[in-house]
N, C-alpha and C positions, 0 to 999 in steps of 0.2 A: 319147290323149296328154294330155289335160288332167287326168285322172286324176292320170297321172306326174308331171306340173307340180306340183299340187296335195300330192300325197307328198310331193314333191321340199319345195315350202314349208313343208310340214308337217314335214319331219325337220329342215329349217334352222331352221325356228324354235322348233322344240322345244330344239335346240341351243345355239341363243342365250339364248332361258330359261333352260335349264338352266345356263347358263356364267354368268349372269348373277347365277342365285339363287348360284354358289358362289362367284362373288365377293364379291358384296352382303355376307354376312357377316364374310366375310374383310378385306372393307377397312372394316367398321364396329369389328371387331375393331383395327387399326391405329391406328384414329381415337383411339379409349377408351386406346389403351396409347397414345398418343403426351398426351390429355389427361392421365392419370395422371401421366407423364412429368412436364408442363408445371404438376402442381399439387403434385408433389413439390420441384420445385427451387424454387417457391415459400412452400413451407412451409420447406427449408432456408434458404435465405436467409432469411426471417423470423426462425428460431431462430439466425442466426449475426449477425441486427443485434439481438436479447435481450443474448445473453452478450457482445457487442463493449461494450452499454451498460455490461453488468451489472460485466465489467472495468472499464470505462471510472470507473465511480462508485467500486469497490475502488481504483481507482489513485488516482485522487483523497484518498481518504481514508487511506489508508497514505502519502502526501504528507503531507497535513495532520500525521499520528501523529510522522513524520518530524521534520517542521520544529517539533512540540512537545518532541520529545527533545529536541533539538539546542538550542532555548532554554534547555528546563531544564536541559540540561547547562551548557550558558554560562553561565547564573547561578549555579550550582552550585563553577563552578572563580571566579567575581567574587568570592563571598561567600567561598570557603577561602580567596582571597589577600588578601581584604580583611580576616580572620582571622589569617592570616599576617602583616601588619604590625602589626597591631593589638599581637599577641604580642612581634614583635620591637621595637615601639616599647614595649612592660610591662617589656621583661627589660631593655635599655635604660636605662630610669627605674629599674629595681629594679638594677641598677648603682651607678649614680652617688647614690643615696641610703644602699646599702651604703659607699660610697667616704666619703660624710660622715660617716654613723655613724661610720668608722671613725677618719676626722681627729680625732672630736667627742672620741669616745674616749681618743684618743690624747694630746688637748691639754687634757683636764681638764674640759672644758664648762663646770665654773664654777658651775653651778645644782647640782650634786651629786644628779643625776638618772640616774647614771651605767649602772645596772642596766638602765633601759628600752634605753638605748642597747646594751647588751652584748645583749641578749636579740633584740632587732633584726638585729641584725649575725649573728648566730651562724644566725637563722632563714635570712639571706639565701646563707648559704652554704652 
């Protein structure tokens, strides 16, 4: 009978052993894929706070590029309008100095300089 006992221990704990070694691999396997796992989502997130940066400075500076059009244009249309009166206060004055020519002309001037003024006049028109 102690024999059979002794079997008996001996095929259970063979059993156990054996269930044991084919776990033991099995869940060190698990462990490594669950680390894997845990050093992958780590590395993505790493890689997704780069390029959040790496946006983050492009946006920035396509801002900056932005708001220097934008001035340059605004100065751009200051300086045509400020061109723009410049001209229509020339044509203005080139008017009204046509209009005397024209009086001077007309009324003899008196200094007998009369040709500068004809030549004047004729340009302005």
């Amino acid at each position: 009978m102690n024999i059979k006992k002794i079997l008996k221990h001996a095929v259970l704990l063979g059993m156990v052993l054996g269930l044991s070694g084919c776990f033991g691999p099995a869940t060190k396997k698990f462990d490594q894929e669950a680390e894997v796992s845990k050093q992958l989502v780590r590395h993505e997130k790493d890689l997704s706070q780069r390029y959040l940066d790496r946006l983050s400075a492009i946006a920035g500076r396509l801002d900056g590029m932005n708001q220097a059009v934008v001035d340059g244009l605004t100065e751009a249309l200051d300086t045509a309008r400020i061109a723009r009166e410049i001209a229509e206060e020339a044509l203005a004055i080139a008017k009204e100095n046509q209009q005397a020519v024209k009086g001077l002309s007309a009324g003899g001037g008196g200094d007998g300089d009369d040709d500068l003024g004809d030549e004047l006049g004729d340009e302005l028109l």
